[in-house]
C-alpha positions as CSV (number, residue, x, y, z in Angstrom):
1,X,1.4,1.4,9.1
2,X,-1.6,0.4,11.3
3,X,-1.2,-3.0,12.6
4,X,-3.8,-5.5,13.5
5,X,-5.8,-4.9,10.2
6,X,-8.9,-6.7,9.7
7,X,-10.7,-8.3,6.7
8,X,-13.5,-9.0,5.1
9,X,-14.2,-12.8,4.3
10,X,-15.2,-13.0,0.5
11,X,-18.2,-15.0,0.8
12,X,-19.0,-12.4,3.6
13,X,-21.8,-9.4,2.4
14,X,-20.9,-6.2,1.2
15,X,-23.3,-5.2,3.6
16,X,-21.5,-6.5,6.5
17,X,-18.4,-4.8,5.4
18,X,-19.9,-1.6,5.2
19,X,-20.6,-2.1,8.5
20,X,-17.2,-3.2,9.8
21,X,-16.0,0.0,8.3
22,X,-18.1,1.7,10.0
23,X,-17.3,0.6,13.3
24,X,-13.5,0.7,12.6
25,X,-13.7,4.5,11.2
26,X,-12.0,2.9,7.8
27,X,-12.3,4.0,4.3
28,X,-11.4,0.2,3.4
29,X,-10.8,-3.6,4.1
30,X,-8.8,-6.2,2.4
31,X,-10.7,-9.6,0.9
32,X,-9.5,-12.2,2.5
33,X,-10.7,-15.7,1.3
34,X,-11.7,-18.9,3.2
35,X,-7.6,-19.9,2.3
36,X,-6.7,-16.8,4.2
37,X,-5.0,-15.4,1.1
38,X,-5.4,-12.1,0.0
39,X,-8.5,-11.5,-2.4
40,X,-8.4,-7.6,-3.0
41,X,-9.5,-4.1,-1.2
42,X,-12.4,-3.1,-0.6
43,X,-13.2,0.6,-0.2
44,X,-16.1,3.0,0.4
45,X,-16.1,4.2,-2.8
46,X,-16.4,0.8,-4.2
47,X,-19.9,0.0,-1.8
48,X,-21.5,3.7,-3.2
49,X,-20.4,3.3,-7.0
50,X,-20.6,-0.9,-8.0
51,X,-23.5,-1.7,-5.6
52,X,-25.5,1.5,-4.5
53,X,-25.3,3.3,-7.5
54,X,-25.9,-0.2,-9.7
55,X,-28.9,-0.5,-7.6
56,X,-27.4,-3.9,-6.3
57,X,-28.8,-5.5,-3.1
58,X,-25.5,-4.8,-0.3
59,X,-26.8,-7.7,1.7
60,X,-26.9,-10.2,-1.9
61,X,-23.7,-8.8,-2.9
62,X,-20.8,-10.3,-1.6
63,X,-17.1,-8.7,-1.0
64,X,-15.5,-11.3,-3.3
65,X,-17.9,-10.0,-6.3
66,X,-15.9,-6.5,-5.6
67,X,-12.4,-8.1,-5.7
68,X,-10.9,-7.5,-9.0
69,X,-7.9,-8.5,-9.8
70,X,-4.5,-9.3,-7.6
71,X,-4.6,-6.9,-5.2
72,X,-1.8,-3.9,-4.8
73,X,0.3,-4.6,-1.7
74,X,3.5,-3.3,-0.5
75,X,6.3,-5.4,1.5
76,X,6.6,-5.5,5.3
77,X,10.5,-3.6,4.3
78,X,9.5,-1.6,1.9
79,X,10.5,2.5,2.6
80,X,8.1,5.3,2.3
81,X,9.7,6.5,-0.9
82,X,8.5,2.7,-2.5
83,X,5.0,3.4,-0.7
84,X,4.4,6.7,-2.7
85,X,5.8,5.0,-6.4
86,X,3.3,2.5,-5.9
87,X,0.5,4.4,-4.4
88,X,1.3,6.8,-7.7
89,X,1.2,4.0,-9.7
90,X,-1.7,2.3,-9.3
91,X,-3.9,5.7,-8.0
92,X,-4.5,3.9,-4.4
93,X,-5.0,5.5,-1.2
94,X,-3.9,2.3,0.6
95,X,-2.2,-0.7,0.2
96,X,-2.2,-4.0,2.6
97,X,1.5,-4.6,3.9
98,X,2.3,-7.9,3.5
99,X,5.5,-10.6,5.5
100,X,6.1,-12.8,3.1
101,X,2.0,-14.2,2.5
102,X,0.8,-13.1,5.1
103,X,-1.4,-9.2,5.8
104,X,0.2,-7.5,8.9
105,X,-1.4,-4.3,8.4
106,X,-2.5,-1.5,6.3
107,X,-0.9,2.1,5.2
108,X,-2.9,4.8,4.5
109,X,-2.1,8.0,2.2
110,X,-2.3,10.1,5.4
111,X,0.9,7.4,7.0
112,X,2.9,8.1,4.0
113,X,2.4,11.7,4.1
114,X,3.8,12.2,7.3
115,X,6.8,10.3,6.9
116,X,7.7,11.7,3.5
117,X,9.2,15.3,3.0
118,X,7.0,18.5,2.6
119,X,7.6,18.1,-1.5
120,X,7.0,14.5,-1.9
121,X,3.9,14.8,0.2
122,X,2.6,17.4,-2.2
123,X,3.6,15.0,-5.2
124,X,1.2,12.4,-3.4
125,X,-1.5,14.3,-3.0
126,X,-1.7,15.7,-6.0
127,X,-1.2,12.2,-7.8
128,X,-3.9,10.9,-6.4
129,X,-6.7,13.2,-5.9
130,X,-7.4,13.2,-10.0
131,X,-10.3,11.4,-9.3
């Protein structure tokens, strides 16, 4: 898990997220609203596809426009086995790590992998790279 994770404010621009990402080296933030509660995930992917490739404005758009939905999270106790059924799941490539309501941090497909056995990792991968 990578502690310390940051978010994006949902009233805050798509643009600026982008550019967050950018200067952490991330693939993706969570949406985190003015109540501090988590919103959803933004990802890369989601800034290219629903805004770019809509030919939507990234500095109009905001992050809470993106969130859909209750977001996928996993527990602060939860094992690496639990991480890889719900990354399965729900096809993610990272979930927010939650205590109780509140975000303490992030895990990554690449965190899993390593702390899963040589099969298991090959199950996650393959599961979700059927993009």
């Amino acid at each position: 898990m990578t502690s310390g994770t940051e978010c994006i404010g949902a009233e805050e621009s798509v643009l600026l997220a982008a550019q967050r990402m950018t200067e952490l080296g991330v693939g993706g933030l969570p949406i985190c609203g003015s109540d501090s509660k988590l919103k959803g995930m933004l990802t890369d992917r989601d800034i290219v596809v629903k805004v770019l490739g809509s030919g939507k404005d990234p500095a109009a758009c905001t992050a809470g426009e993106l969130a859909q939905g209750e977001a996928v999270t996993i527990g602060a106790d939860d094992d690496a086995t639990e991480i890889l059924r719900t990354m399965t799941a729900h096809q993610v490539r990272r979930l927010p790590v939650i205590d109780g309501h509140d975000l303490i941090g992030m895990v990554a497909q690449a965190d899993v992998a390593g702390a899963l056995p040589d099969p298991q990792v090959g199950d996650l991968l393959e599961a979700l790279s059927c993009d």
